[in-house]
C-alpha positions in Angstrom: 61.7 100.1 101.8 63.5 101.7 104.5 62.2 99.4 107.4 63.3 96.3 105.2 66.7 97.6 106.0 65.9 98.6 109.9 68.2 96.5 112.4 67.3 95.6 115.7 67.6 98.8 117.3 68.3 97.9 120.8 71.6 96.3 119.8 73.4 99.4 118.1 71.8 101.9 120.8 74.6 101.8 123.3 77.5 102.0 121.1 75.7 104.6 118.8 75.4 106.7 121.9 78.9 105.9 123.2 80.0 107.2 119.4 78.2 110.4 120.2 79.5 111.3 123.4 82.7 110.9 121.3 81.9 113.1 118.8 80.2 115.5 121.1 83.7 115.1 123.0 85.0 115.9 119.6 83.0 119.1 119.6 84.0 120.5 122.9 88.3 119.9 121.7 87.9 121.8 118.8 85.8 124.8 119.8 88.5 125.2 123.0 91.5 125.0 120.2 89.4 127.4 118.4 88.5 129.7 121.6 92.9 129.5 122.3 94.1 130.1 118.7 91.0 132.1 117.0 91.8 129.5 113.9 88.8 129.7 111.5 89.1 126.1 110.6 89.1 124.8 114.1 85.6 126.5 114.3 84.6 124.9 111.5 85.3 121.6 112.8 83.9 122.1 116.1 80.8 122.8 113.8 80.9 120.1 111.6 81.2 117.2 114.4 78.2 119.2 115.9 76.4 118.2 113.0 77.9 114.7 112.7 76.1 114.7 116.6 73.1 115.6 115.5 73.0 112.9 112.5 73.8 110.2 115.6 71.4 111.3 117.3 68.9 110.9 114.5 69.7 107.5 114.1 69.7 107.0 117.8 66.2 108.0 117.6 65.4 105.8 114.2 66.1 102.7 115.8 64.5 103.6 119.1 60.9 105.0 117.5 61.5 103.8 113.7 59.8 107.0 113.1 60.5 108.1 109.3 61.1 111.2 109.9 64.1 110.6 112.3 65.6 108.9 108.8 64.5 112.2 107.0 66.5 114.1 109.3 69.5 111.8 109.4 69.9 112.1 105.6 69.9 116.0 106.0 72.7 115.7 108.9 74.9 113.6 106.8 75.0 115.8 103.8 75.3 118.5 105.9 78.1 117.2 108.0 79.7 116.2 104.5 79.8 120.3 103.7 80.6 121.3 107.0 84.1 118.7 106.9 84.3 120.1 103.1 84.3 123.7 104.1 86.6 123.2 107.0 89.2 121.6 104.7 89.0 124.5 102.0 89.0 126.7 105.3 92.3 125.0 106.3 94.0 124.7 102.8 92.8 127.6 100.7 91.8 130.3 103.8 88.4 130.8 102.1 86.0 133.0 104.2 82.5 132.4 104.6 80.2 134.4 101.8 76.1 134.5 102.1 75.9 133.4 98.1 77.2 129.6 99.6 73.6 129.9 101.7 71.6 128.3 98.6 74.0 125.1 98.8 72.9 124.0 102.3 69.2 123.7 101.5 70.9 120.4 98.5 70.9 117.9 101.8 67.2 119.1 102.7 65.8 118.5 99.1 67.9 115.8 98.2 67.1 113.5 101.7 63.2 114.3 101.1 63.1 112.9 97.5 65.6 110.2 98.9 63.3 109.3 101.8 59.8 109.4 100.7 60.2 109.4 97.0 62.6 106.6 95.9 62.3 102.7 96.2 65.7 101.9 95.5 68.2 101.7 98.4 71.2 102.1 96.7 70.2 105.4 94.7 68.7 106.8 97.6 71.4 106.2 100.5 74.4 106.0 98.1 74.4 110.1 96.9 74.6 111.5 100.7 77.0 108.1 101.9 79.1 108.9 98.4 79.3 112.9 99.3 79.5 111.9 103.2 82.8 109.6 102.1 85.0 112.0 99.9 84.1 114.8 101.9 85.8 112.7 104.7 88.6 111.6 102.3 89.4 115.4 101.0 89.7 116.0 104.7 92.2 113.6 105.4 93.8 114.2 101.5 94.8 117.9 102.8 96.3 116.9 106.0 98.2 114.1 104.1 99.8 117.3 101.4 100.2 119.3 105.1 102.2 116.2 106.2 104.6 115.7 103.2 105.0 119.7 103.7 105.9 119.7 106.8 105.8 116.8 108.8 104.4 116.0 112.2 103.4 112.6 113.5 100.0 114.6 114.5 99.3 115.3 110.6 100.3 111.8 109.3 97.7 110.4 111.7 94.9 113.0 110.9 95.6 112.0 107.0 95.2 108.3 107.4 92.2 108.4 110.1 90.1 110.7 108.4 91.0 109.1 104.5 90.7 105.4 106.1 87.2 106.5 108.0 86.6 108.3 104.7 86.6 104.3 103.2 84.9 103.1 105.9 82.1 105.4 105.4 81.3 103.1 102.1 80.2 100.2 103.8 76.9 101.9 105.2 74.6 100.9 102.2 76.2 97.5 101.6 76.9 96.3 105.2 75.5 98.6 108.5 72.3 99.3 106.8 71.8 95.4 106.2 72.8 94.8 109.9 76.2 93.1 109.1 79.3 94.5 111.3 76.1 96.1 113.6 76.9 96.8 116.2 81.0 96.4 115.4 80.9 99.4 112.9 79.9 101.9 115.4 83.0 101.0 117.4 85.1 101.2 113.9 83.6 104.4 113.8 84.8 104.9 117.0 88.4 104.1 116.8 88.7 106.7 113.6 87.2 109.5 115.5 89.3 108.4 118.7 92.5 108.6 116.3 91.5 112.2 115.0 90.9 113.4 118.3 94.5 112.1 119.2 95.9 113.4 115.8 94.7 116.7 116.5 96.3 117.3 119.9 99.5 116.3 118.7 98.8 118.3 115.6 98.7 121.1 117.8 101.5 120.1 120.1 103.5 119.6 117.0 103.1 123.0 116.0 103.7 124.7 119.2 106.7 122.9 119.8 108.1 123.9 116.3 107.0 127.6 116.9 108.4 127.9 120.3 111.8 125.8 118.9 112.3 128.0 115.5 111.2 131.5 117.8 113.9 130.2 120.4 116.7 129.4 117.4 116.3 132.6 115.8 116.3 134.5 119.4 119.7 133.0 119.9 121.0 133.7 116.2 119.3 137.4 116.6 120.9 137.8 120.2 124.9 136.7 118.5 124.4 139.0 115.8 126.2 142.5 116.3 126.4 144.3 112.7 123.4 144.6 111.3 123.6 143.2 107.9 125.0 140.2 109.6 121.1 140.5 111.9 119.0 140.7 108.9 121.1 137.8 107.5 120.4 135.6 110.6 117.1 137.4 110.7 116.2 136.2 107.1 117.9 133.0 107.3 116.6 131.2 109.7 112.8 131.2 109.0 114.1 129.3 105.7 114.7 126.2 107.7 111.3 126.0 108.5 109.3 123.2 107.0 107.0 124.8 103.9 108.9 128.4 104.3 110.4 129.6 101.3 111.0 132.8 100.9 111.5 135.9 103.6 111.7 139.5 103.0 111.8 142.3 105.4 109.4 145.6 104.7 110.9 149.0 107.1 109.2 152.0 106.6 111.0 155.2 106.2 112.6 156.8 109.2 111.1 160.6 108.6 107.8 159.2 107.4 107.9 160.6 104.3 107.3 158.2 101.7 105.5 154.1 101.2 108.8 152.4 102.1 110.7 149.4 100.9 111.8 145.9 101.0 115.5 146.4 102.2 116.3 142.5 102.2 115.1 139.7 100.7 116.2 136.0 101.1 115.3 132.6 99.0 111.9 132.8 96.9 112.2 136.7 98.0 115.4 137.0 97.1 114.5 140.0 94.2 112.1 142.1 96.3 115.1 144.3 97.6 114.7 147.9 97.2 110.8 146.9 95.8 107.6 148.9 97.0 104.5 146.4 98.4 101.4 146.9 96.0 98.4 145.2 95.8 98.0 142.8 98.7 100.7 142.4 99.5 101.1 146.3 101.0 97.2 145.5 102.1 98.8 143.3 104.5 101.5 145.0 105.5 99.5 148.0 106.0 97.0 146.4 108.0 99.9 144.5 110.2 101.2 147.9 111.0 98.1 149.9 112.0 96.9 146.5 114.1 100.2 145.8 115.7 99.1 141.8 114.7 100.3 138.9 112.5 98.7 138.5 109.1 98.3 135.5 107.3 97.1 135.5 103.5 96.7 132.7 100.9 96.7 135.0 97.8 99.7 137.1 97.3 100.4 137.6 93.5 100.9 141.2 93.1 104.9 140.6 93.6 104.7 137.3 91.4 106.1 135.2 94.2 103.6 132.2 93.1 103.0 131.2 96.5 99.6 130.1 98.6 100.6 131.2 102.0 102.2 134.8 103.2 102.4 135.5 106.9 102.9 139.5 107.9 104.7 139.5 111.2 105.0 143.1 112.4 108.6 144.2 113.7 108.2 146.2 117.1 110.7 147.9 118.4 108.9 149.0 121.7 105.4 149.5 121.3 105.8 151.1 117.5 105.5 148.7 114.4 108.8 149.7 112.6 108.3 147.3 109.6 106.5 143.5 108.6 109.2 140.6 108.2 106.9 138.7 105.0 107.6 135.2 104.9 106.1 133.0 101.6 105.3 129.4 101.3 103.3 126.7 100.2 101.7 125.5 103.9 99.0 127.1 105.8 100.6 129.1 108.2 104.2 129.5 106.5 105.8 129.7 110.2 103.6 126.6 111.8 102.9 128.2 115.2 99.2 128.1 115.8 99.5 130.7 118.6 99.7 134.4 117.4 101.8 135.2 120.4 104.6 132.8 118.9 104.5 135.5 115.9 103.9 138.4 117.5 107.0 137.5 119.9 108.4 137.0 116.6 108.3 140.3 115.5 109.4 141.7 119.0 112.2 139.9 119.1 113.4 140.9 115.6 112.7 144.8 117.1 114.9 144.1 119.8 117.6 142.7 117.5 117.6 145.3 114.7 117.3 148.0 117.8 120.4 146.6 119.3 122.2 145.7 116.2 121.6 149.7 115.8 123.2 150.3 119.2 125.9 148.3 118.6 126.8 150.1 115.3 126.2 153.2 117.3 128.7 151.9 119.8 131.2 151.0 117.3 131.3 154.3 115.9 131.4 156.1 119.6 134.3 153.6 120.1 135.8 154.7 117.0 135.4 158.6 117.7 137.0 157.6 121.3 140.0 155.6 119.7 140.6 158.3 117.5 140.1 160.9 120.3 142.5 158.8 122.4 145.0 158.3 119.6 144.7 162.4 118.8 145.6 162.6 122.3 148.6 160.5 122.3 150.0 162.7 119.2 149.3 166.3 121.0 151.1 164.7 124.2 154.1 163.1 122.0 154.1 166.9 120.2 154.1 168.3 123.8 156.9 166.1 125.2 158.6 167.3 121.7 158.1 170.8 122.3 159.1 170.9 125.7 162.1 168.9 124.7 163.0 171.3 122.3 162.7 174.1 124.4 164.8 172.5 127.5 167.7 171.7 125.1 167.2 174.8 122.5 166.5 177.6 125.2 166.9 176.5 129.0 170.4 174.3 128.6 171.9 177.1 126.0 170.9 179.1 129.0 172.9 176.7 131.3 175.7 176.9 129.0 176.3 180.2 128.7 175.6 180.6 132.2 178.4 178.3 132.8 180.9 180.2 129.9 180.2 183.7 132.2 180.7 182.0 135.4 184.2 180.5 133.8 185.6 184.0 132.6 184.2 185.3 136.1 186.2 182.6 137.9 189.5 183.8 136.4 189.5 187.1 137.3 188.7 186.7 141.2 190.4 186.1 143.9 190.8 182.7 145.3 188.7 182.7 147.9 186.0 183.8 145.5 187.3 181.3 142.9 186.3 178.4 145.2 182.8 179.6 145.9 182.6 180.2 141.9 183.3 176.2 141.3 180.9 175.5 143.7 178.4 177.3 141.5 179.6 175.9 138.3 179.9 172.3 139.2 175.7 173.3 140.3 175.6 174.6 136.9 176.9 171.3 135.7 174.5 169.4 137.8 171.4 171.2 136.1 172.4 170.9 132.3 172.7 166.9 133.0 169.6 167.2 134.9 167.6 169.4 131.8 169.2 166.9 129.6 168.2 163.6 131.7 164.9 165.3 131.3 164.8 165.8 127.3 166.0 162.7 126.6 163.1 161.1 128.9 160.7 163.4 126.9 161.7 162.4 123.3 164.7 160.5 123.0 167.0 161.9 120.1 168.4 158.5 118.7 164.9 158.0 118.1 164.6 160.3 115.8 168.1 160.0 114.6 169.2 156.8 114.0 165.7 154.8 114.8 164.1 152.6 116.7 166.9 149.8 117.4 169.9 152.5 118.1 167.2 153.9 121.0 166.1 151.0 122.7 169.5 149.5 122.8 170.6 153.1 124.8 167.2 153.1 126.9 168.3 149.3 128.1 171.6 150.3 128.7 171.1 153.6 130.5 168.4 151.2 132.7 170.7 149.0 133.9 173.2 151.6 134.7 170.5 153.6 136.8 168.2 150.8 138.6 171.9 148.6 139.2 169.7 145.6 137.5 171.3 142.5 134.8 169.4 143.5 131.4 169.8 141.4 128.4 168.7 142.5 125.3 167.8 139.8 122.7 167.2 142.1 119.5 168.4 141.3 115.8 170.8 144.2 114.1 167.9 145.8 112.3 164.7 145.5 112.3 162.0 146.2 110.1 160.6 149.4 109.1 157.9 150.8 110.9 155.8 153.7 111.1 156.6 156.6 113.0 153.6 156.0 115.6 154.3 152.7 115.8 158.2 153.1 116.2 157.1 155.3 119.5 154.8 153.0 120.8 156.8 150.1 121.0 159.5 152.4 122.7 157.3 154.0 124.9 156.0 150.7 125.9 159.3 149.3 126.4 160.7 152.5 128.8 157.0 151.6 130.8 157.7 148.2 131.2 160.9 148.7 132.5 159.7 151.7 134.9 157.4 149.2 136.2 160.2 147.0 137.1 162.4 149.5 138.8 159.2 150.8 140.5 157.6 147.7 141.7 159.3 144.3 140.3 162.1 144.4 142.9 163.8 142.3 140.3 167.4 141.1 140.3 167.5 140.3 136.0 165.3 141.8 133.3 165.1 140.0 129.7 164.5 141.8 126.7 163.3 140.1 123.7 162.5 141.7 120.3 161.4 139.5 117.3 159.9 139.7 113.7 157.2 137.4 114.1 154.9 137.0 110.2 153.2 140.1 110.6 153.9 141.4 113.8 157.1 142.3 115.6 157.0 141.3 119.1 158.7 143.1 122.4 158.9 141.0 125.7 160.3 142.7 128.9 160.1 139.8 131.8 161.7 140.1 135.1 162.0 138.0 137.9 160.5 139.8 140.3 156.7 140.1 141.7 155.6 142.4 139.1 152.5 144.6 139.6 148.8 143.3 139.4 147.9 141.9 136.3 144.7 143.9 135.9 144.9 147.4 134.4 140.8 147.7 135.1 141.8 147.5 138.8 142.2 151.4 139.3 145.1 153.3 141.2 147.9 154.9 139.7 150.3 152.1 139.4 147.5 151.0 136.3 147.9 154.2 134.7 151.0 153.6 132.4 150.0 150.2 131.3 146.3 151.4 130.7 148.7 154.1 128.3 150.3 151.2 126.9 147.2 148.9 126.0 145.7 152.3 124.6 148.8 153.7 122.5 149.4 149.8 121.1 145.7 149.1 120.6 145.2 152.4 118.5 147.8 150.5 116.4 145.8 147.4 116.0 148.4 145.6 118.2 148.0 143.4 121.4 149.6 143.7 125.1 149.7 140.8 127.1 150.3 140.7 131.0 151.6 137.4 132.2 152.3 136.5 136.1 153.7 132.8 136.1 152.8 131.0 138.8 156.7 130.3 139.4 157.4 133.8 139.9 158.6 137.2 137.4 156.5 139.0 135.5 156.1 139.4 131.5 154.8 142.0 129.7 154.2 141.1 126.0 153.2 143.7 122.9 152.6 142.9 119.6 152.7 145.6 116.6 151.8 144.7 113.0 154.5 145.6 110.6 151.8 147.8 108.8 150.4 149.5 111.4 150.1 153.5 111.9 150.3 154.7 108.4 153.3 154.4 106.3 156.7 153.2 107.5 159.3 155.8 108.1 
């Protein structure tokens, strides 16, 4: 029966071994994938077209010795290339691992092809069986690489799904067509173009997927890298993944700091979204326990103990130098829920969230040294102010009362002497004189009374005036009547910074003409001091002395949540600009 249906032999020989250097070249790509990624299905594969080798060379031998047995053993090769193609697409889809109890199934092709061979007449019911299992083996292939394609996409997928489903077809036409010697030897180069298109298909499979893993593990480097606070990380963190074709849910597993305890989810994101604050069980904390101790991505494809209704998890440990801190989980419904092949892709993964959520902690550890050092700063400021005041205090309560009644002795002393004694005696009081104005020059530079008296706009209209009359310089002072209530602090700080700005002028300006501006701005009221002179450097970071009081000033009006600007115009003066909200430094006076 079987030599009714025998070809001439010569004429498919070359392209049936041209076919199975293909295959065999078929072989080689997928163990090396297998070897670089330690994929399971990619071992499979490189298994299956071994077999799928084997069955050409079968045939080869049929038509070169039509020798029955070399028929026998080609109907075992195809049904077992059919479960090696099955397995590897379950392997792919569903994760399954190999068990000993599947044995028993591969001995089906070895029976079966016997009773086909030597036992039945009919050509049909003996070829058809292992051609029909051959065929939707082939076609489930190529049906889970076309539900991987509408999941996430590639060109490298689509064209896996429609060569293997199409060659799946083609498969059909061996009983009714090859066998009979029509399409011979044109079918063996069909057969070529389809494995030729799922060799391509699965380099740019895998080049699909690298190029997504690197482009999502750059992305998120660069969201993880602009985050500072860390809620604002873990929101990036958890965000991002869900962009990802198939992803669908993210959570993120830390274990406690002392050790003591399982630990938690502390965020949770999309189809995770209600594991916050939740304790792994089941699998779930299987995985994440074994990503911990092995420092290694996990990938599962049953995950129910949290009810996420999911096929895929992936367990991506978080480093944070070379101890696993926690396992950022993400859930969907595609092998390999983040779509790098490479394990280094998620293991970088996992670094770089270390690094973020290590710096994120810096940063808030920053923050609040900044915090302690702005309050330090700002406690400084007060005990100096209080100093100033004290000294003030006892200049004009103790050492000028002093002066005075120095000056009240020296007066009755001065009437009863002679006149020669008399002259000396002015000499003394008008020194007497000289010192009060001097102690009292002095007080009012430490804490000037109208300040406290009368307020903010009495005291810098007498500091402008008592400027000009000392440095000999044109001030105008652009101010309204009043102006609006402010804090004590930030009454002071707006007049300190004013009497700096204008002892930078006298110091260093050189200036002519100073113009003083003060304005109620929305929120903020405004003090400009700009001279037309050369003004110091514009750099406070610059060092030296001369930096000192500004540093002061940016310090004292920063405290405040308040802004100082330094402005050098290219046509000459200097400008120095502060800003004070209107709500700054505690309650208004």
């Amino acid at each position: 029966m079987w030599e009714d249906f025998r070809t001439d032999g010569m004429a498919e020989l070359a392209p049936a071994i041209l076919q199975a250097t293909i295959t065999v070249l078929l072989v080689v790509l997928c163990w090396y994938l297998y070897r670089r990624y330690r994929k399971p299905y990619f071992a499979w594969w490189a298994v299956a077209w071994s077999v799928f080798t084997l069955r050409i060379g079968a045939i080869i031998t049929f038509l070169s010795t039509g020798q029955s047995q070399w028929l026998y053993w080609h109907q075992v090769m195809t049904g077992l290339t059919a479960l090696a193609l099955l397995w590897a697409a379950l392997v792919f889809s569903r994760q399954l691992t190999w068990r000993w109890r599947y044995v028993p199934i591969l001995f089906f092709p070895v029976v079966w092809s016997y009773v086909a061979v030597y036992q039945l007449d009919n050509f049909l019911l003996a070829a058809g069986p292992a051609v029909l299992f051959l065929s939707g083996a082939t076609f489930w292939t190529g049906w889970v690489f076309w539900r991987q394609q509408r999941l996430v996409g590639g060109a490298g997928v689509g064209l896996l799904a429609w060569g293997l489903m199409l060659w799946g077809i083609n498969h059909l036409n061996y009983p009714f067509l090859r066998a009979r010697g029509v399409l011979n030897p044109w079918s063996y180069y069909l057969d070529i173009l389809f494995e030729l298109a799922i060799g391509a298909g699965i380099m740019i499979a895998v080049h699909d997927d690298l190029r997504r893993g690197l482009f999502a593990l750059a992305t998120l480097s660069g969201d993880l890298q602009s985050g500072r606070d860390t809620d604002d990380v873990l929101d990036r963190l958890l965000g991002r993944p869900l962009t990802l074709p198939a992803v669908n849910g993210t959570a993120l597993f830390m274990k406690p700091e002392a050790g003591n305890g399982r630990g938690k989810f502390i965020r949770g994101r999309g189809a995770c979204h209600d594991w916050e604050g939740q304790t792994p069980e089941g699998e779930v904390s299987s995985a994440i326990e074994r990503a911990m101790r092995d420092g290694r991505p996990q990938v599962t494809s049953s995950h129910s103990s949290l009810g996420t209704g999911h096929e895929f998890a992936a367990f991506l440990p978080v480093l944070r130098g070379a101890e696993v801190t926690g396992v950022l989980v993400l859930v969907g419904s595609a092998r390999d829920p983040f779509t790098a092949l490479d394990e280094g892709f998620l293991a970088a993964l996992g670094q770089q969230v270390g690094a973020a959520l290590e710096n994120a902690a810096l940063y808030h550890s920053l923050q609040q040294r900044n915090q302690q050092l702005a309050q330090l700063s700002s406690r400084m400021v007060e005990q100096h102010e209080e100093e100033r005041s004290r000294l003030r205090r006892e200049l004009h309560d103790e050492t000028a009362q002093v002066f005075s009644a120095v000056r009240m002795e020296l007066g009755v002393i001065r009437q009863q002497a002679t006149p020669q004694v008399a002259q000396r005696l002015d000499h003394v009081l008008a020194l007497t004189d000289t010192g009060i104005r001097s102690i009292r020059n002095v007080t009012h530079r430490l804490r000037p009374s109208l300040l406290d008296d009368l307020g903010l706009a009495p005291a810098l209209r007498s500091l402008t005036s008592e400027f000009g009359e000392r440095a000999g310089v044109s001030v105008d002072l652009d101010m309204p009547q009043q102006l609006p209530p402010l804090s004590k602090n930030a009454e002071l700080a707006l007049f300190r910074a004013m009497q700096e700005a204008l002892s930078n002028v006298l110091r260093h300006a050189q200036a002519t003409r100073v113009h003083i501006t003060v304005r109620e701005e929305a929120t903020v009221l405004s003090l400009a001091v700009r001279d037309d002179g050369h003004g110091p450097a514009t750099d406070p970071s610059a060092g030296g002395m001369e930096h000192m009081g500004l540093t002061g000033m940016q310090e004292r009006i920063g405290a405040l949540g308040g802004t100082v600007a330094l402005e050098a115009p290219a046509e000459g003066g200097f400008t120095v600009r502060v800003a004070v909200p209107l709500t700054a430094g505690g309650e208004t006076t």
